[in-house]
C-alpha positions as CSV (number, residue, x, y, z in Angstrom):
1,X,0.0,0.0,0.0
2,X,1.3,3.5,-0.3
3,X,2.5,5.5,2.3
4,X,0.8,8.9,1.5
5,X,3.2,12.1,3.0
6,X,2.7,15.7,4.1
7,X,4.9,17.9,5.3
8,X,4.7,19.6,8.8
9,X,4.6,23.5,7.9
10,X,6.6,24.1,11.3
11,X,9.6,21.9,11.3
12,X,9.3,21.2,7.0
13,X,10.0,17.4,7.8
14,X,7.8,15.2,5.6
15,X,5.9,12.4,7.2
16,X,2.6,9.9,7.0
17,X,-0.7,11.5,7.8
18,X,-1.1,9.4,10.2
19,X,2.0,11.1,12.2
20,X,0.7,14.4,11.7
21,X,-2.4,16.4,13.0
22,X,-4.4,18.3,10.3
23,X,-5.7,22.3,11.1
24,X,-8.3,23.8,8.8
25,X,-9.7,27.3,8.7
26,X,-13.5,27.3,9.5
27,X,-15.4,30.2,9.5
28,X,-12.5,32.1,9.9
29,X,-10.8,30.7,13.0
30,X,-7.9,27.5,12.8
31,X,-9.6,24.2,13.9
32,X,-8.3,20.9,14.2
33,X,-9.7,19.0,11.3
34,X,-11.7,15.8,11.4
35,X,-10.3,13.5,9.1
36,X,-12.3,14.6,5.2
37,X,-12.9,18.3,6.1
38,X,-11.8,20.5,2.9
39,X,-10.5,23.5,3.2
40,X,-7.2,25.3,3.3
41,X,-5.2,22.8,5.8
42,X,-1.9,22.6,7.3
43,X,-0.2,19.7,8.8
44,X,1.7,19.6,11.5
45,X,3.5,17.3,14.0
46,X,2.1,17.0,17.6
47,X,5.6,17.6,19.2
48,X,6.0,20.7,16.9
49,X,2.4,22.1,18.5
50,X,4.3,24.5,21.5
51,X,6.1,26.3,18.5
52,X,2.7,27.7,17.2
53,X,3.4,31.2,19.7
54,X,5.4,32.7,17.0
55,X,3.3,34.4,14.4
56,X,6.0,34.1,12.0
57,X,5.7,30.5,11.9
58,X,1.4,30.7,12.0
59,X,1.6,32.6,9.2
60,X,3.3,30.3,6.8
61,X,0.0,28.2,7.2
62,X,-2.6,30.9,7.3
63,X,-2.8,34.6,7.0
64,X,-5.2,36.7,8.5
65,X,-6.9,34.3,10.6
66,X,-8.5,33.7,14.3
67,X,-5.8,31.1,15.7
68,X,-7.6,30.9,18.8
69,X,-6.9,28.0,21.0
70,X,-6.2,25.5,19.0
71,X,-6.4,21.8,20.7
């Protein structure tokens, strides 16, 4: 079966899906995704999660968005 990979928008290391935790924008605020929402989405890795406090770093995912608290 093939391995399907994304890369993780915070570190840039590429990995299976099933490593990485998918965020979506939804009406205007960064969600964590359920696993068919569309969207714009980012991946990223769980350990890579505490970096998200720099806005440089959120905003090579999204611009101009509500990051809330994402869980």
């Amino acid at each position: 079966m093939k391995m399907i990979l994304r890369q993780c928008f915070v570190c840039r290391k590429r990995d299976s899906v099933d490593n990485l935790i998918r965020l979506v924008v939804e009406d205007g605020k960064v969600v964590r995704a359920k696993r068919r929402m569309g969207g714009r989405g980012a991946n990223i890795h769980k350990e890579c999660m505490s970096q998200l406090v720099s806005p440089k770093v959120r905003s090579r995912a999204f611009k101009g968005v509500d990051w809330g608290l994402v869980e």
